[in-house]
C-alpha positions in Angstrom: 37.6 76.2 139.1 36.8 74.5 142.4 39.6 74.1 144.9 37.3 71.9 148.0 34.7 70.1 148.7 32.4 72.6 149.8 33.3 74.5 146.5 32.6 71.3 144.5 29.1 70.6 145.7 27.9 73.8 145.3 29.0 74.3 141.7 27.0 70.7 141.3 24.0 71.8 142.6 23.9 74.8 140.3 25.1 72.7 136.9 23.2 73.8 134.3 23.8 72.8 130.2 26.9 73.8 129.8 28.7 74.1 132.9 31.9 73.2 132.8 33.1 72.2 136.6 37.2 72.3 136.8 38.5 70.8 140.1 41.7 72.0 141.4 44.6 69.0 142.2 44.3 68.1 145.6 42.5 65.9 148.0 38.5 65.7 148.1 35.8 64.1 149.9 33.1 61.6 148.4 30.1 63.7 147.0 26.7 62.9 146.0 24.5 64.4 142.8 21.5 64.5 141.5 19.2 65.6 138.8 22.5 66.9 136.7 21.2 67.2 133.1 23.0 68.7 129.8 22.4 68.6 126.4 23.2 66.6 123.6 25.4 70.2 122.1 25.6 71.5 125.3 26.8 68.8 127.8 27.5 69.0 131.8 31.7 68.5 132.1 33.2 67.4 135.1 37.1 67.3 135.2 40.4 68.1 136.5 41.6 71.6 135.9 45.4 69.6 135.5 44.7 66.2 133.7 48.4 65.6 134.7 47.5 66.3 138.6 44.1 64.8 138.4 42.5 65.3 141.9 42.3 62.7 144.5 38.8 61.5 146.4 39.1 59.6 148.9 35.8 58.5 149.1 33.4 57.4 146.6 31.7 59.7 143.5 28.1 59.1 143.0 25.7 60.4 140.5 21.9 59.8 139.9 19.3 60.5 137.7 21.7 62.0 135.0 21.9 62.9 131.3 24.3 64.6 129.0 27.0 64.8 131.2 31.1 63.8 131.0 33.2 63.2 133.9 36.9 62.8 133.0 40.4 63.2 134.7 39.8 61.9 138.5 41.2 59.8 140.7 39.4 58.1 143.5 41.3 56.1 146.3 40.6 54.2 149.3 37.0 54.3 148.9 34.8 52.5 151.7 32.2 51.1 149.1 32.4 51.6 145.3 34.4 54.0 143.7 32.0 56.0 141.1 28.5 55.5 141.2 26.5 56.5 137.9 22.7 55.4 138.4 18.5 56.0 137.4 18.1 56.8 141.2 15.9 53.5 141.7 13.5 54.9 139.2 13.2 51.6 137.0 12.2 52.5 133.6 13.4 56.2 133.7 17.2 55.4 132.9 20.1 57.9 132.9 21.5 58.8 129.7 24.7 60.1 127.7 27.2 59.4 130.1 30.8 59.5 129.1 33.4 58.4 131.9 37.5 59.0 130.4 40.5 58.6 132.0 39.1 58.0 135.9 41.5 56.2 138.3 40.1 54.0 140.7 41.7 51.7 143.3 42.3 50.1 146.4 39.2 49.0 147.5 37.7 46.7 149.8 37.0 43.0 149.1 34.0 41.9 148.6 31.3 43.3 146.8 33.0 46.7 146.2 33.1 47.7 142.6 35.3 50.1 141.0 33.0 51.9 138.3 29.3 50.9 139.7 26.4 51.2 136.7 23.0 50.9 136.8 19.6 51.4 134.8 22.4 53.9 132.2 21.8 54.1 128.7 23.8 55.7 125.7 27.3 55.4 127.4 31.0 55.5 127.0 33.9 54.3 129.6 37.0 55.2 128.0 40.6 54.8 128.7 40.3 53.8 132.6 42.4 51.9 135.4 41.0 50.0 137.8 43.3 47.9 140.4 42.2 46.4 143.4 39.2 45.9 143.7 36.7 43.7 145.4 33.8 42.9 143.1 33.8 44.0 139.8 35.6 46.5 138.0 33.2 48.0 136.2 29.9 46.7 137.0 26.6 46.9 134.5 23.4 46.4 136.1 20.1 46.9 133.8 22.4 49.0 131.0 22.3 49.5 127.4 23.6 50.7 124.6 27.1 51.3 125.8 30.7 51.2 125.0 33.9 50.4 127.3 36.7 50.7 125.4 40.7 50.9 125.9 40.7 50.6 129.8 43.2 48.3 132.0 42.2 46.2 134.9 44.6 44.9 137.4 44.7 42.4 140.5 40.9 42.3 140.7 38.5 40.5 142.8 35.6 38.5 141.4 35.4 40.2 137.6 37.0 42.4 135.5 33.8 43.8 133.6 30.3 42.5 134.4 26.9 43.0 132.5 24.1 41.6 133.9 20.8 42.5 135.2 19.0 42.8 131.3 22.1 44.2 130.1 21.7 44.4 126.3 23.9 45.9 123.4 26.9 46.7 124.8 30.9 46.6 123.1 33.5 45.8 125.4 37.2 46.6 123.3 41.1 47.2 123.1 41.1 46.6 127.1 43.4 45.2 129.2 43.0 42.6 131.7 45.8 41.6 134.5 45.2 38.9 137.3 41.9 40.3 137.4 40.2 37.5 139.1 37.7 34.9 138.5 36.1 36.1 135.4 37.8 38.9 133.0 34.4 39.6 131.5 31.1 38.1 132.8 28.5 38.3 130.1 25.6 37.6 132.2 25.6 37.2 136.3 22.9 36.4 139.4 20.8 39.4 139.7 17.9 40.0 142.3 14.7 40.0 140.1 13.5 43.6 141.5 16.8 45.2 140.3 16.2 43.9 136.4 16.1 46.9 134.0 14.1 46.7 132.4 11.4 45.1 134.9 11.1 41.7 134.1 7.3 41.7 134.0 7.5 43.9 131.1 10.2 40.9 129.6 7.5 37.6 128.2 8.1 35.0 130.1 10.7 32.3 128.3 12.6 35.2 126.7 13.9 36.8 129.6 17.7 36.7 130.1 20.8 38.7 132.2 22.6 39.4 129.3 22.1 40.3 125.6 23.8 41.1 122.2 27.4 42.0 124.4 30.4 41.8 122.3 34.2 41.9 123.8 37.0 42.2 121.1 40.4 43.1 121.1 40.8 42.8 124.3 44.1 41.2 126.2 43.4 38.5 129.6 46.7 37.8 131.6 46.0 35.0 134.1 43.0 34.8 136.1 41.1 31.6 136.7 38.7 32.2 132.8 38.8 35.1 131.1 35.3 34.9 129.5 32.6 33.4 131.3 28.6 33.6 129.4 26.1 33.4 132.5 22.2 33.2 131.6 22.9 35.0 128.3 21.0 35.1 124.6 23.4 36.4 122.4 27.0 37.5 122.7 30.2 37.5 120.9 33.6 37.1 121.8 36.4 36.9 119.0 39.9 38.7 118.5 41.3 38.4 122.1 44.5 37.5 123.6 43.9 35.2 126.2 47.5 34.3 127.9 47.7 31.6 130.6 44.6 31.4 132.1 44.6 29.6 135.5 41.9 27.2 134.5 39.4 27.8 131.7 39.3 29.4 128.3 35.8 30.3 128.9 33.1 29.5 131.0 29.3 28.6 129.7 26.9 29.1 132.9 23.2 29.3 134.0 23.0 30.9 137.3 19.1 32.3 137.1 17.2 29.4 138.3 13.7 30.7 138.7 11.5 30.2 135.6 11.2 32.7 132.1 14.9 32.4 131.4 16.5 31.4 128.4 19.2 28.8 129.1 22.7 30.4 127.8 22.8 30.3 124.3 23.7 31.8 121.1 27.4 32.4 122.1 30.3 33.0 119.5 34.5 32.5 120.5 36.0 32.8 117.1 39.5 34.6 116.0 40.8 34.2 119.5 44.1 33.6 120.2 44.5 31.4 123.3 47.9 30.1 124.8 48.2 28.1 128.0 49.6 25.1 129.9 48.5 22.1 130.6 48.4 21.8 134.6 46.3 25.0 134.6 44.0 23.8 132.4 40.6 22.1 133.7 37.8 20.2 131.8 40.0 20.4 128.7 39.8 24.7 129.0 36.0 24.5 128.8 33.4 24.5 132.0 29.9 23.8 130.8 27.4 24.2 133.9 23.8 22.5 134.1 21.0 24.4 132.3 22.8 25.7 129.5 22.4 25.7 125.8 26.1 25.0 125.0 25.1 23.6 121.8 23.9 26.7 120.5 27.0 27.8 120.5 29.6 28.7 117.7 33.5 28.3 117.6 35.5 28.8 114.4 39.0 30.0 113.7 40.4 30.2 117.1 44.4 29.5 117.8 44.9 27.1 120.6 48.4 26.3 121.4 49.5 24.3 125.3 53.0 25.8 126.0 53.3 22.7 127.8 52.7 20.3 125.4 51.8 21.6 121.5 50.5 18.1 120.7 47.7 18.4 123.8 46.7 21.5 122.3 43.0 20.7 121.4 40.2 21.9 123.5 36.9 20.1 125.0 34.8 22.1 122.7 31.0 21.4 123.2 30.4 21.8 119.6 32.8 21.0 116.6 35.4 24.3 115.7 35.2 25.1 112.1 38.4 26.0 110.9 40.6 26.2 114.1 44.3 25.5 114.6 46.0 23.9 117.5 49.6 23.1 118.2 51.3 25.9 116.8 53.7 28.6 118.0 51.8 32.0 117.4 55.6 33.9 118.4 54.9 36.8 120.9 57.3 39.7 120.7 57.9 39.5 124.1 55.5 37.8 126.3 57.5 37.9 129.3 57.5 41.2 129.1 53.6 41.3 128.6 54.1 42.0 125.1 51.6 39.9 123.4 51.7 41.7 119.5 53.1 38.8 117.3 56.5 38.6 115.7 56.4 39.4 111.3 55.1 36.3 109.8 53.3 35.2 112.6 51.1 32.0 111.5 48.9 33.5 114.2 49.0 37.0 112.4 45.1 36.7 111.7 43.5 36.3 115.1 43.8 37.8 118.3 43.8 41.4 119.9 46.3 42.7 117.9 44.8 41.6 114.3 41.5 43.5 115.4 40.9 46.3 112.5 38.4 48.2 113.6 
């Protein structure tokens, strides 16, 4: 067990497979680490030595050129810049790998382009079960990351996004999360990334097949408010079905090119099926839908979502770029308790099929 900083770093610096680093409650500086590497049976564990007095840093975690290690059980707190840091040093094509993140607290941090959970060039990874509130830029933030899961975290009163993957992002599973007035976008499934920070390097990408985003899926999760829970930017291939989306501020989903420069794919290939979406009608623009210039909207797919305008159940039909096969609009779906931010539906539920709560896996 460490009980300080000083404590703290130098157990990291001698981390080998296996080392199991406890951390006393209590308040800690920032710290920076390098070159930590486990094993796949014998992994590098970082944690509280109390998960129910998790300590407190008070300045950012970060953690490059890493493998095979878990960090759980933390809480980080008025950080100057982003909260944890998990990165392939700048190394471009040498990624960190087998990172699982549980249970970390992050919040109150600056606006701007502040991030709670900050990732880049990882591969092989898990978030799981964390809070993020008040952030500036994103709350979890993928740059040039693959084959990852975030599952059953909250985010609350956020800045720009709630989850972001851009940057050649590709095969990642975004589920069972929570998102509350968490911004502009609730997920962005794509971005605006400087060419020299794609991973992998765009050169090695053929021209005309490049793209910020690929093969993400986000299901089961739960948007409260902010301005579009979903928005697909410079992506080929994603997939958004069984969510709760509850009285977003302007869209239902945004479909976006910001890459401009040539070798990109135009956004395409997106599917919003299964989703259960309720709103009203003056916070609804461009009939819930904003298409943006450059954009393949028409490849994509909408089928079985439930649409229903608390305002008006007769204006409850979306501006849908392509036609919706087999979606129904108008109807009641009967939240427990939605004032309550209960959003499970009552027995009997005509909207029993669709959203977060009718996910089964």
């Amino acid at each position: 067990m460490v009980s300080d900083s000083a404590l703290l770093m130098s157990a990291l610096s001698k981390a080998e497979p296996g080392s199991v680093i406890k951390i006393a409650p209590g308040s800690y500086r920032g710290v920076f680490a390098s070159n930590l590497h486990g094993t796949s049976d014998r992994p590098i564990v970082i944690t509280a030595q109390d998960s129910t007095r998790p300590p407190k840093f008070t300045s950012g975690l970060q953690f490059s050129k890493v493998s095979h290690i878990q960090i759980s059980d933390l809480v980080i707190e008025d950080a100057t810049t982003n909260g944890l840091n998990i990165d392939d040093g700048g190394a471009i094509g040498t990624a960190s790998h087998h990172v699982r993140v549980s249970r970390i607290q992050v919040r109150h941090l600056p606006k701007g382009n502040h991030d709670g959970i900050k990732l880049s060039g990882l591969d092989d990874f898990e978030v799981a079960d964390c809070t993020i509130e008040d952030w500036g830029g994103s709350g979890i933030d993928m740059v040039g990351c693959h084959r990852g899961k975030i599952s059953g975290c909250t985010f609350r009163q956020g800045g720009d996004s709630g989850v972001q993957a851009k940057g050649g992002t590709s095969t990642v599973l975004i589920e069972k999360s929570r998102f509350e007035a968490y911004g502009q976008r609730g997920v962005n499934i794509g971005g605006s990334t400087g060419l020299q920070f794609f991973r992998p390097a765009l050169e090695s990408t053929p021209a005309g097949s490049r793209y910020e985003a690929k093969d993400i899926r986000v299901r089961g999760c739960t948007f409260i408010g902010g301005a579009a829970p979903v928005a697909f930017v410079g992506v080929d291939g994603a997939e958004v079905a069984f969510n709760t989306i509850y009285m977003p501020e302007r869209w239902a989903l945004r479909i976006l090119q910001e890459p401009t420069v040539e070798g990109f794919v135009p956004s395409r290939r997106g599917v919003f099926a299964d989703n259960l979406i309720v709103f009203r009608s003056e916070n609804w623009v461009s009939g819930g839908v904003n298409i943006g210039p450059g954009t393949s909207a028409e490849a994509f797919s909408f089928a079985r979502n439930f649409w229903f305008n608390a305002t008006s159940a007769s204006a409850s039909k979306p501006k849908l770029p392509v036609p919706e096969v087999g979606g129904v609009y108008g109807v009641d779906p009967g939240f427990i308790d939605a004032g309550s931010g209960d959003l499970r539906v009552k027995p009997g539920s005509p909207a029993a099929g669709v959203g977060a709560h009718a996910l089964r896996r």
